[in-house]
C-alpha positions in Angstrom: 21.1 -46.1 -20.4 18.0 -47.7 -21.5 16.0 -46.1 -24.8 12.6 -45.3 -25.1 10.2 -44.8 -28.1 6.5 -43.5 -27.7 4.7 -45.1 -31.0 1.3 -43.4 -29.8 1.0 -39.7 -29.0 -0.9 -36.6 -30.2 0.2 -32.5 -30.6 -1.6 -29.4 -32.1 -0.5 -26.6 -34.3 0.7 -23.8 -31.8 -2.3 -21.7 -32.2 -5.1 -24.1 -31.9 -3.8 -26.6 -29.3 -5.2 -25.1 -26.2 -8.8 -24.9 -27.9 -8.5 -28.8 -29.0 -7.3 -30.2 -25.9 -10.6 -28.4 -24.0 -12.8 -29.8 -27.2 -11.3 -33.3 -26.2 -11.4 -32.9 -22.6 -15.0 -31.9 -22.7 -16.0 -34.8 -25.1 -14.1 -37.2 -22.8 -15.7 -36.6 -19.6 -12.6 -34.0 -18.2 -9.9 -36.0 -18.7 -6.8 -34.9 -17.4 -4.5 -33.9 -19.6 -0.1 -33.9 -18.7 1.0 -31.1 -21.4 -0.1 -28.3 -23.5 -0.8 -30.1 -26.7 1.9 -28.5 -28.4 4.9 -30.4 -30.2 7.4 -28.5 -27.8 5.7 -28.7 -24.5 5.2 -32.8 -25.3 8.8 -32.9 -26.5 10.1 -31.2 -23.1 7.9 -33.7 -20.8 9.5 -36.5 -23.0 12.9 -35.6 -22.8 13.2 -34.6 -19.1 11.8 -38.1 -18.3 14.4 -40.1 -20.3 12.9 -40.5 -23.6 14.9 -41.0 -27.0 12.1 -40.1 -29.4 8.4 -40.3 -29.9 5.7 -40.7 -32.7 2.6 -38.3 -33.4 -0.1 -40.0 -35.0 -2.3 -37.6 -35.9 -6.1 -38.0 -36.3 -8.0 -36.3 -39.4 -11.9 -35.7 -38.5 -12.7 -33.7 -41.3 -11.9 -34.9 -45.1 -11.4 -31.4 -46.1 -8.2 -30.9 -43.6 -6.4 -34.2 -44.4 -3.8 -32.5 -46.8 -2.9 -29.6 -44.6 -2.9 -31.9 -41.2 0.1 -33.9 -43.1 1.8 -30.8 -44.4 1.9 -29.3 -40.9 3.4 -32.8 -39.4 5.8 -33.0 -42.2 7.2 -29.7 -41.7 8.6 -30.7 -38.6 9.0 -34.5 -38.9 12.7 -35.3 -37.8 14.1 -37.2 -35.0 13.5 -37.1 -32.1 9.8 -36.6 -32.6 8.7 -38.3 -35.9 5.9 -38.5 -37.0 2.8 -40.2 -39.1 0.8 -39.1 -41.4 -3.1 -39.2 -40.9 -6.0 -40.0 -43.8 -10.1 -39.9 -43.8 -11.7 -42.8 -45.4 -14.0 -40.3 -46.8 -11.9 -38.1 -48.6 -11.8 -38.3 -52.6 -7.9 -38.2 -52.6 -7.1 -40.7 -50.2 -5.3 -43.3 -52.4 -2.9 -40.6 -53.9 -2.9 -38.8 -50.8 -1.5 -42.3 -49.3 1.4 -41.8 -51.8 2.3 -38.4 -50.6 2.5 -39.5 -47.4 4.8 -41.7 -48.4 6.8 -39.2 -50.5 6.5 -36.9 -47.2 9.0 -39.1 -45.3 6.2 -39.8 -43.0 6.2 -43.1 -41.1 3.3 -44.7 -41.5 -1.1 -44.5 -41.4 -2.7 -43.2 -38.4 -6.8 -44.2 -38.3 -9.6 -44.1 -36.2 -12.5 -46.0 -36.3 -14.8 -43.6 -34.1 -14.2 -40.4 -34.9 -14.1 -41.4 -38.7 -16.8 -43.6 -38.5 -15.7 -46.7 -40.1 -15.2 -50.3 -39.9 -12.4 -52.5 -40.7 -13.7 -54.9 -43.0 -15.8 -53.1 -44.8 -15.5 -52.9 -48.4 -14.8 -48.9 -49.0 -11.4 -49.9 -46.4 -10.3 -52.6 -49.1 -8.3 -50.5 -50.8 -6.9 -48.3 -48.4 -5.7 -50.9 -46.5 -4.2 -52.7 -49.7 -2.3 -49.0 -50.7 -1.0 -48.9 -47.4 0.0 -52.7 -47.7 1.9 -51.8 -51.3 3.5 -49.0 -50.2 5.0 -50.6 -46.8 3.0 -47.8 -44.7 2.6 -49.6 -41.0 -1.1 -48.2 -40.2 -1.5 -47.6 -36.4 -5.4 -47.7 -36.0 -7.5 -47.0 -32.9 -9.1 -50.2 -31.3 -11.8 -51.3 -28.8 -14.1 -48.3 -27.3 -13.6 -44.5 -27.1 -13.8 -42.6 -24.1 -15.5 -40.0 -25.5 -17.9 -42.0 -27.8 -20.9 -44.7 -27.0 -20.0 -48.2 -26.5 -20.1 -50.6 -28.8 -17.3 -49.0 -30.9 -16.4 -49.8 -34.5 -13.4 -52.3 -34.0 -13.6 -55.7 -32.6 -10.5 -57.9 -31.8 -11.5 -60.5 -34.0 -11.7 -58.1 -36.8 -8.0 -57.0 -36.6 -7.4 -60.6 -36.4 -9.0 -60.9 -39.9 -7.7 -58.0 -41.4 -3.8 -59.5 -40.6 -4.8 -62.2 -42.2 -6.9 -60.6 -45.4 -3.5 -58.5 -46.0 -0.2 -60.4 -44.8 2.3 -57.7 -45.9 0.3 -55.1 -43.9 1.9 -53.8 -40.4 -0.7 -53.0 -38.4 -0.2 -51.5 -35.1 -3.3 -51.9 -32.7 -3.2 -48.9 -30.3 -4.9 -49.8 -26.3 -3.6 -53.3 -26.0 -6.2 -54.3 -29.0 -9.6 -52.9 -27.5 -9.7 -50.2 -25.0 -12.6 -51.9 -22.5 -12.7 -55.3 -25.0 -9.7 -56.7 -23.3 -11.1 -60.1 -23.0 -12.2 -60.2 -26.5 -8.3 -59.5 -27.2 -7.6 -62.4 -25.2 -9.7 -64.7 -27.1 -9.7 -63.5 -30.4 -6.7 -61.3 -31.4 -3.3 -62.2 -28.6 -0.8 -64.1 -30.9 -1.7 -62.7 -34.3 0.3 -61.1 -36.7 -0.3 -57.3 -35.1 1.6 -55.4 -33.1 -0.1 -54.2 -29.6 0.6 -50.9 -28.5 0.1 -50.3 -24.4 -1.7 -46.8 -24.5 -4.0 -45.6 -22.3 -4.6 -49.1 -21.1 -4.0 -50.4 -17.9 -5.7 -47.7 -15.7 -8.5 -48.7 -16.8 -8.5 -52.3 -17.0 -10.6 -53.6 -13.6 -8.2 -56.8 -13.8 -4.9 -55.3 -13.9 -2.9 -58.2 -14.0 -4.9 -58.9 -17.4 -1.9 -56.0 -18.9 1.0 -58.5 -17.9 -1.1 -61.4 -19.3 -1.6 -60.0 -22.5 1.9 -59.0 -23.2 2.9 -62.7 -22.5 0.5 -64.5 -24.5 1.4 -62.0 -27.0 4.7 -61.9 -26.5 6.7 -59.1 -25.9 8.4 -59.1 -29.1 5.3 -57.2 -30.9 4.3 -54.8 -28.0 5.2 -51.2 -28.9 5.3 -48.7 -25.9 2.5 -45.6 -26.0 1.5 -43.4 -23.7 -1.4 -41.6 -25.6 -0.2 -38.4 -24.3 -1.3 -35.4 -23.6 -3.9 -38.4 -22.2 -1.2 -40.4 -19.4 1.5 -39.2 -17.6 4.9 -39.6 -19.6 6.7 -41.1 -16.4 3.4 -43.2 -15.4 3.5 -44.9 -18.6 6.9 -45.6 -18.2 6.7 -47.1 -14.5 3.5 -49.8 -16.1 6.2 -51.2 -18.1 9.4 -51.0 -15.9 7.1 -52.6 -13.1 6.2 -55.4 -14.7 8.9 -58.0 -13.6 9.9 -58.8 -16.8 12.9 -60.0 -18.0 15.2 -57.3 -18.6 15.3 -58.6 -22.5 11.4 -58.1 -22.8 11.2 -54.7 -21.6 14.4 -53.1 -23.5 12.0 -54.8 -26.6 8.9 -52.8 -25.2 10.3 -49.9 -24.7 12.7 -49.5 -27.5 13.8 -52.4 -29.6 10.2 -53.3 -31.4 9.8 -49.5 -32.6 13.2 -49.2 -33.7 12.5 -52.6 -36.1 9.5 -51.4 -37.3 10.7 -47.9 -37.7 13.9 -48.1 -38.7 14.9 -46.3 -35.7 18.6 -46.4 -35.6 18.6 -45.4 -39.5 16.7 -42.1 -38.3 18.5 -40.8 -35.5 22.1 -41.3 -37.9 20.2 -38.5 -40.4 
């Protein structure tokens, strides 16, 4: 039986996840959405489609909630649905709060360039992605365009390219094949770096499709994490993309499973 890791999706606190997924909906143009935003609904979907486990990666958009956004996710972060912790470049604690995510158990950085209004070389990120480098944190950031913001966005391809190489320890995980909408700028100026590439919320939208298949390969599938971006795709869509791309059977067991569990210590995890 083949495993299967989500490194990329998103869940709300019981009592505010109905309101935030029709926040997001409306601020992305209606969006469809494939659960209820809650951590058991998502973890239902997951495992009646085959899935071993899954990641959270939680987005802070407000300084003032980034301590009890990573108190809620590490009050329930245990396999099979892990999860991240989640910072604001803005926020006067985030250095030590870096370190108590660490403490937390939690497994790595989540960031996003848009909705906290940043860039990646800029100099107030210096030290948060040198914390995050000391402390062996794998930050999984968002790249390329937001749905539900005006293009240009914050990221460019070339920039992760830079940061890899500004901070060689540093894992960094960029989410939607390494710029949602800038896929040939990934092409050009980021496949084959040190990152890792995660396939969320990706090929739908790419006009040439067989760019996703491309991409992987000039990567190489041996730092492509699987994501679905969920509540945002289809659980069992995201699956088919990768099962259907004819490739060896090696490349997609990597995809799907075997990259994440490297990264993540996976098989560590699910003995605890």
């Amino acid at each position: 039986m083949m495993k299967i890791f989500d490194v990329h999706t998103h869940v709300f606190p019981d009592k505010i996840a109905a309101r935030a997924l029709e926040h997001l909906q409306e601020k992305s143009h209606g969006i469809p959405v494939f659960c209820d935003g809650t951590r058991a609904d998502q973890l239902r979907h997951a495992l009646e489609t085959g899935y071993s486990g899954l990641m959270n990666c939680p987005v802070v958009t407000n300084p003032g909630q980034m301590q009890s956004v990573n108190d809620w996710v590490a009050s329930w972060n245990a396999w099979p649905y892990l999860s991240m912790g989640g910072i604001h470049p803005d926020a006067e604690n985030v250095h030590d709060e870096l370190v108590r995510i660490k403490e937390l158990g939690l497994h790595g950085v989540k960031l996003h360039p848009e909705y906290q209004q940043f860039e990646l070389l800029e100099a107030r990120m210096d030290g948060i992605w040198e914390r995050c480098e000391s402390l062996g944190l794998p930050v999984l950031v968002h790249a390329g365009n937001d749905i539900g913001f005006p293009e240009p966005g914050h990221s460019r391809p070339a920039d992760f390219a830079e940061l890899a190489r500004r901070h060689p320890g540093l894992e960094i995980i960029c989410a939607h094949m390494g710029g949602w909408r800038n896929w040939d700028q990934v092409d050009r100026d980021l496949a084959g770096h040190r990152v890792w590439l995660d396939t969320s919320f990706s090929l739908p939208y790419m006009t040439d499709q067989a760019q996703f298949k491309r991409l992987i390969l000039k990567h190489g599938a041996e730092h492509i994490l699987y994501g679905t971006d969920s509540p945002w795709q289809n659980l069992q869509t995201g699956l088919n993309e990768i099962l259907l791309l004819d490739l060896p059977k090696q490349d997609i067991e990597q995809i799907l499973w075997g990259n994440a569990a490297k990264l993540f210590n996976l098989e560590n995890l699910i003995r605890q």
